[in-house]
N, C-alpha and C positions, 0 to 999 in steps of 0.2 A: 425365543419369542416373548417370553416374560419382559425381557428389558425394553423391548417394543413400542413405540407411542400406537394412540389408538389410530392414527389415518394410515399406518402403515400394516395394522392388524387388521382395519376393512377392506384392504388392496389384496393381503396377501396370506392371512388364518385360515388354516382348516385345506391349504392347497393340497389336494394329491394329483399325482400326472400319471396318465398312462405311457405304455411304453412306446407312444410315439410325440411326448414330449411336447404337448399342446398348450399353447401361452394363455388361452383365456383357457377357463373352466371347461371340461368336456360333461355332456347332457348322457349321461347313462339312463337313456327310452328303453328301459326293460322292465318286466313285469318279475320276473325270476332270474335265476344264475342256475349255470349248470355246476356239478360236481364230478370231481376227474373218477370217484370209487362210490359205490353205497357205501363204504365206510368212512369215508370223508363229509358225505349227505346226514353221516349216524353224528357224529363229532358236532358237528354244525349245532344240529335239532338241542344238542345236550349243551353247549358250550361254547357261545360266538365270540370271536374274538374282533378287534378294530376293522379288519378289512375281512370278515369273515360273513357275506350277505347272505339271506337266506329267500326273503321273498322283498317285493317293493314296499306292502303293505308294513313291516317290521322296519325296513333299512333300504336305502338306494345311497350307491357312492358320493351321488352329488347333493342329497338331500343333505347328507355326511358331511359334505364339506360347509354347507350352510348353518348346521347343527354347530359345528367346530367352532366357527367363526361369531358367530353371536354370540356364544360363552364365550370367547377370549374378549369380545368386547365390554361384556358386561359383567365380568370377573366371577364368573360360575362353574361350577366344574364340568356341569354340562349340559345341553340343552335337545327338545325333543320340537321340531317343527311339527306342524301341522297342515290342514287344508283351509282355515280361516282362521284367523283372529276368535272368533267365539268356539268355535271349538277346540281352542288352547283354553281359552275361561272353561267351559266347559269340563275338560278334560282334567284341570290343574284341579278344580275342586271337589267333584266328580270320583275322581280317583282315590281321594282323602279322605273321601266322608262316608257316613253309612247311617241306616235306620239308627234314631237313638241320641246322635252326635247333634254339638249346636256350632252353630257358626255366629260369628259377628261380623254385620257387613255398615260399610259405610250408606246411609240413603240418596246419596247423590251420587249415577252409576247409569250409566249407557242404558236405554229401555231393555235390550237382550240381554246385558248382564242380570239385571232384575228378574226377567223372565229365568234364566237358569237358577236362579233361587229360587223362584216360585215353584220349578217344576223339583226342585230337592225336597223341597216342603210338603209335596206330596207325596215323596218317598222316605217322607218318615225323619229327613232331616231337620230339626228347630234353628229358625232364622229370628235374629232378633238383628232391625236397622236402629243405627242410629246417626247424629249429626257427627258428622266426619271431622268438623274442627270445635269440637267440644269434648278433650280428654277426657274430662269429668262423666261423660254419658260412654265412652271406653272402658274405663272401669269399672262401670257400675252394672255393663252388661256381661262383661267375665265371667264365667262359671267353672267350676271344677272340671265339667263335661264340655267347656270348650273347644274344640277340636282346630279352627280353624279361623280367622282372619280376613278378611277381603275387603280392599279397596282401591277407588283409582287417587296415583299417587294426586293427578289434578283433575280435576272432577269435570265430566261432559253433559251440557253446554255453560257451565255455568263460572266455569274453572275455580271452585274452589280448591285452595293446596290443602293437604293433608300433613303434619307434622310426622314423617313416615319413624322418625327414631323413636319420639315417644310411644306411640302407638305399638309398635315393636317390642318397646319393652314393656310397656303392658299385655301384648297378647303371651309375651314370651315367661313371665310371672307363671302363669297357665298352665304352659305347657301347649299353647296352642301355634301354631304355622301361620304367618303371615303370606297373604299372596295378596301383590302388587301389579296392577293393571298400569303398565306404565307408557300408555299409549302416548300421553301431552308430553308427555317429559322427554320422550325417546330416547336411544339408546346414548346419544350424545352429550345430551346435558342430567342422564341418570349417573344418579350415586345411591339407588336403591340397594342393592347388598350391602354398601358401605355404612348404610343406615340402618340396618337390619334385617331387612325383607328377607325370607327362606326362600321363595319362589317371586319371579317376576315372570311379566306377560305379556306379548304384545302381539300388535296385531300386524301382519308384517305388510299387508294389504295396504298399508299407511305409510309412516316415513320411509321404510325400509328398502318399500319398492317404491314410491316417489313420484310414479308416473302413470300412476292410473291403469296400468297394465293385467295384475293377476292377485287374487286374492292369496293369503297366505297365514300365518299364526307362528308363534314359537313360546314354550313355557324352556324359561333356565333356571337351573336349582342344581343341588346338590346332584353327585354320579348316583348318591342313595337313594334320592327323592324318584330324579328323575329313568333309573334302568330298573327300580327296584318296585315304584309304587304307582310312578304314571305310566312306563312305555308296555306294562301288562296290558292295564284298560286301552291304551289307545290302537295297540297294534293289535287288539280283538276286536274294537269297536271300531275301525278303521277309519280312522281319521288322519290319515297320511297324506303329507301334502305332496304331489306329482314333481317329477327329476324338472321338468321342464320350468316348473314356479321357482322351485330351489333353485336354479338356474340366473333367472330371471331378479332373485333378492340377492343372490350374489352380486350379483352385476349393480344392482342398488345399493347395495353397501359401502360399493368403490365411492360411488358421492356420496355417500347420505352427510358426512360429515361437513363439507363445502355448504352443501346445499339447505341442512339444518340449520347453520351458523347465520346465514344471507338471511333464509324467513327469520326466523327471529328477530335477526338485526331490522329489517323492514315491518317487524310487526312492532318493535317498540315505537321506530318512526312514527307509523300509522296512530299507535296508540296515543302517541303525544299530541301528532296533527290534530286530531277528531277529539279527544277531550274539552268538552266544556260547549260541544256544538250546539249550536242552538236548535238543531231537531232532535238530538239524541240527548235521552233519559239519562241513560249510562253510558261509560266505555270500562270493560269490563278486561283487566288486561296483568296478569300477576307482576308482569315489568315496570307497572306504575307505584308510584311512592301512595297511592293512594287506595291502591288494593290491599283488604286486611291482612289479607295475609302476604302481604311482597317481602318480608321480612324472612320466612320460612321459604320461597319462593328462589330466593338468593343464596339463600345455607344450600339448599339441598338441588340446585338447577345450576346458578348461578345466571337464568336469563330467564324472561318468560314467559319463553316459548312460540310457536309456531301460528301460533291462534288468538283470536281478540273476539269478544263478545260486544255484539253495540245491541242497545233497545233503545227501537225508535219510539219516539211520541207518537201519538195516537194507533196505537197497537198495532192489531193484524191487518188491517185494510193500509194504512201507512208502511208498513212491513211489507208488505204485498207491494206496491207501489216504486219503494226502496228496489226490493232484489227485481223486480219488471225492468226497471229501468237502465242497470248496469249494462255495460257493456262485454268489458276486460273481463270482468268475475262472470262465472259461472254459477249457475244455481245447480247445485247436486248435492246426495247427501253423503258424500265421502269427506278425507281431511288428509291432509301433508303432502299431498300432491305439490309437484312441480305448478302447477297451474292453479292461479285463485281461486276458492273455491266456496260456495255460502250458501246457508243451510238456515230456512225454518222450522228451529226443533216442535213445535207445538203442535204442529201438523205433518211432522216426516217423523224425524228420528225416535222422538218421545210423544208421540201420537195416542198412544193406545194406552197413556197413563191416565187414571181419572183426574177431572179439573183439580180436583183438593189436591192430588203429591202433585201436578206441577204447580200449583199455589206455593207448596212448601218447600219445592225445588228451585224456584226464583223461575221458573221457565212460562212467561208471563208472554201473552201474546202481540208483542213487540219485541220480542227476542228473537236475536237472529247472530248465527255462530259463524265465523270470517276465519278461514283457513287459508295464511298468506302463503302464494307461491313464490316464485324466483323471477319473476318476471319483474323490470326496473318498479322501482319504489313511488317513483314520481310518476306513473300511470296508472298504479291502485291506487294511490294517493287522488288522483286527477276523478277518475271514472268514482273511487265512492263521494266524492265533493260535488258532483255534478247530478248522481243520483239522488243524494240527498235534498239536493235545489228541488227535483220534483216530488218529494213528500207533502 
């Protein structure tokens, strides 16, 4: 399987078949496994082995086979699914840290990943943010009691790219763990390990599964990281993602690769069209020559990516008006769906931040976050052209 490209490792990694030889994925809907002896039940509790299940909570065949296949995709040795996206963040950091330890986190970062900081901080953990593409404020927040690292490798809503190598090797001076939210980037166009990260994280509720269907999460890291330091915490704290979602990201994984390649290619379109429009402030988009960082963007993506930020003139009421008006797109607050999708972070996603960090976050009230789907180019294209005539 090593020698592998990766569309044929999201087709076909991590398969195992039962003995009646089933072509897609079989859904193992069990809560527990029986044991042939109580001494076989004894062996288990002391020493599991790859097909050796003990409860759903710890391990399910098919979560198994979803576990397998996102490590082979994102070159880790292994990986622990979850029940969401945030309870991989969660869990990744969670696990790591303790009263005493400090972390250094990027300040531009999903409202709930904030929130899980916030709630470390009152467990005794020391959080110090800073600006993500400013190496200079990386270093300078280092400490001997460093512990841990965090950020998104492109930051939501605002997509700024983070330089994930340098950064790496500055947490990694330390002695501290880099963990990488690599939700923008996906599993497709990440070269996160390749650049350093210890742990990577996503949310699988996203590209993964693609279609708007089931929430999901996966942290992949080292076999040490992940059997030795995370799947304690998680498989006591239960945060086990159900056979049936693991099911369901498999089957997502078979396109993710297709269907990643097409949004992006359509987001660059997009991003090109709509630059320079004459209602929009900004197009906010790392595949342009004009995004500070599209240079970083292309080392470590090579495309960028799935998502386009636009800020319309005249703020929220204009912004309001804009997503009222679409058709094609949808207003929700999810992202990498099959289907277009657009989001007021001001008032959804990153709502409950005070005016001052989204002052400082760029998340200004004419921001608004375009998650392109797969649907033809020239009917996004058409439907934000026509919404934008009524601003």
């Amino acid at each position: 399987m090593a020698d592998w490209k990766t569309r044929t490792k999201l087709v076909h990694a991590g398969a195992r078949r039962s003995q009646y030889g089933e072509m897609s994925e079989a859904i193992f809907l069990t809560q527990g496994f029986v044991y042939d002896t109580a001494e076989q039940a004894e062996a288990r509790f002391i020493e599991t082995g790859p097909d050796e299940f003990i409860y759903a909570r710890y391990g399910n065949p098919t979560v198994r086979m979803f576990e397998e296949r996102i490590a082979a995709i994102e070159g880790t040795e292994d990986a622990f699914a979850t029940a969401s996206g945030m309870a991989a963040v969660n869990g990744a950091l969670t696990a790591l840290l303790k009263a005493g330890d400090h972390v250094v986190a990027a300040r531009a970062l999903f409202g709930s990943c904030l929130y899980v900081l916030e709630v470390l901080g009152r467990f005794g953990v020391e959080v110090t943010l800073v600006d993500g593409t400013d190496l200079d404020q990386w270093r300078a927040a280092m400490r001997a009691d460093t512990k841990a690292v965090f950020l998104e490798s492109v930051s939501n809503p605002t997509l700024e790219v983070i330089d994930v190598r340098s950064v790496a090797e500055i947490a990694h001076k330390v002695g501290a763990t880099l963990v990488v939210d690599n939700v923008f980037a996906t599993p497709t166009f990440s070269q996160a390990v390749a650049l350093g990260a210890d742990v990577v994280v996503y949310s699988a509720t996203k590209h993964i599964d693609g279609s708007g269907r089931c929430l999901g999460g996966v942290v992949c890291g080292t076999k040490h990281y992940i059997r030795k330091v995370l799947e304690p915490y998680l498989k006591h704290t239960g945060a086990a993602m159900s056979p049936f979602n693991a099911w369901v990201m498999l089957k997502g994984l078979e396109t993710l690769d297709l269907r990643v390649r097409q949004q992006a290619a359509s987001a660059q379109t997009i991003a090109d069209a709509l630059q320079g429009h004459a209602k929009l402030a900004s197009v906010i988009y790392p595949g342009l020559k004009t995004h500070p960082h599209h240079a970083i963007a292309m080392d470590q993506m090579g495309a960028g990516g799935t998502v386009v930020t636009l800020e319309i003139k005249g703020g929220q009421a204009a912004a309001f008006r804009f997503l009222n008006a679409l058709e094609i797109i949808k207003i929700s607050n999810n992202l990498g769906d099959a289907k277009s999708i657009i989001t007021h972070p001001a008032t959804t996603t990153h709502q409950r931040l005070p005016p001052e960090q989204k002052v400082l976050l760029g998340i200004t009230p004419g921001l608004v976050r375009l998650s392109i789907g797969i649907e033809d180019v020239e009917d996004i294209l058409a439907d934000l052209t026509q919404a934008l005539m009524q601003v």
